[in-house]
C-alpha positions as CSV (number, residue, x, y, z in Angstrom):
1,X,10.0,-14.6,4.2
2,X,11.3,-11.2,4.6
3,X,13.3,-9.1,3.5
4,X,15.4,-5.7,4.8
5,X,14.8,-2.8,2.6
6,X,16.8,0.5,2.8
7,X,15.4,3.5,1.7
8,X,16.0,7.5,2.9
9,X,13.6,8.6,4.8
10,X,12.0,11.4,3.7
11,X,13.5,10.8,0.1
12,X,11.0,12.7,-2.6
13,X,9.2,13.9,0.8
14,X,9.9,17.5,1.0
15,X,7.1,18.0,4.1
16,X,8.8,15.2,5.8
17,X,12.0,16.8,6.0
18,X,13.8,13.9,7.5
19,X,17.5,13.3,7.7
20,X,18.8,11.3,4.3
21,X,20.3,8.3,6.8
22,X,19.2,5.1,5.3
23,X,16.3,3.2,7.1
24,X,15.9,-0.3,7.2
25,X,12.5,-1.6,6.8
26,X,11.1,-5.3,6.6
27,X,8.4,-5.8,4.5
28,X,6.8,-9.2,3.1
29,X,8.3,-11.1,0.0
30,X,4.7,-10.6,-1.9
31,X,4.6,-6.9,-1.0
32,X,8.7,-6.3,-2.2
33,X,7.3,-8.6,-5.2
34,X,4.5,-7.0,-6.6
35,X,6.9,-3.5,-5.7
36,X,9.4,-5.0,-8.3
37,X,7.0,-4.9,-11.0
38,X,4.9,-2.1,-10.6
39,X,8.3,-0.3,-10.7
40,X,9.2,-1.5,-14.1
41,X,5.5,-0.6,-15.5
42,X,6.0,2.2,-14.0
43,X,9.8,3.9,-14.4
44,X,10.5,4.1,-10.4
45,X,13.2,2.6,-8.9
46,X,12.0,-0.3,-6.1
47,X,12.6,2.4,-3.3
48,X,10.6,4.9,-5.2
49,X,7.6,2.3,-5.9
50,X,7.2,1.8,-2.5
51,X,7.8,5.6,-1.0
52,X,4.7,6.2,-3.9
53,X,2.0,3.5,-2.3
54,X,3.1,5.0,0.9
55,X,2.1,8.6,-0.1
56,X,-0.8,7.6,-2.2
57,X,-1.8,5.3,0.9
58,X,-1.1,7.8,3.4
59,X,-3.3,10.5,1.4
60,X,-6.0,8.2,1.3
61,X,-6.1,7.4,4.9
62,X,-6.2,11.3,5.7
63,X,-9.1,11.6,2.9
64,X,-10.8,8.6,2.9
65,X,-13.9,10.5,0.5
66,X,-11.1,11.0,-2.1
67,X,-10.4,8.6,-4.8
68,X,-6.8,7.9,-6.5
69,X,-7.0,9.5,-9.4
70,X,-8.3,12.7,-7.5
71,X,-5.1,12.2,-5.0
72,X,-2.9,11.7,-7.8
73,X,-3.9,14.6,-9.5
74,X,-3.4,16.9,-6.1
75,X,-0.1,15.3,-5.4
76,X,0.5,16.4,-9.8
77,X,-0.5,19.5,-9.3
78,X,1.1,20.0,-5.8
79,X,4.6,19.1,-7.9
80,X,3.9,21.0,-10.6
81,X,3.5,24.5,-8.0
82,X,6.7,23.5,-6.4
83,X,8.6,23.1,-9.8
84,X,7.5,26.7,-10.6
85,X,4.5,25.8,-13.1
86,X,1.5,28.2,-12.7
87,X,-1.2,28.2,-14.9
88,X,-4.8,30.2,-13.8
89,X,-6.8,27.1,-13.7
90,X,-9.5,27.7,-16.6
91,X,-13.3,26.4,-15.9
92,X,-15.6,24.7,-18.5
């Protein structure tokens, strides 16, 4: 079975710059399951769960040589520069 799912879209997307209208979406039971408890391991809401594995998954389409830890630590560092923090990277 499934279900609707609302979510903005571009939410936490600053490059997407989309309008904040809600979007419905309809995604599988299994897939809005497994979102449910990844997002209590994890501190997100169920919107933010799934906006993640749709960045992560996006990123690793584009750069299909790069593994996830390597796109999370981008997408870290990438949030870090646009909260202000900047810190010469130090080698060794």
């Amino acid at each position: 079975m499934n279900e609707n799912l609302s979510f903005s879209k571009g939410s936490n997307f600053k490059e997407y710059g989309g309008s904040k209208m809600p979007t419905a979406v309809r995604i599988s039971e299994a897939l809005l399951n497994d979102a449910r408890k990844f997002s209590k391991v994890d501190h997100r809401s169920l919107t933010g769960q799934i906006e993640h594995w749709a960045r992560i998954g996006k990123c690793a389409e584009e750069n299909p040589d790069l593994t996830y830890d390597l796109i999370k630590e981008i997408l870290i560092g990438i949030e870090e520069l646009n909260q202000g923090e900047r810190e010469e990277y130090q080698f060794g």
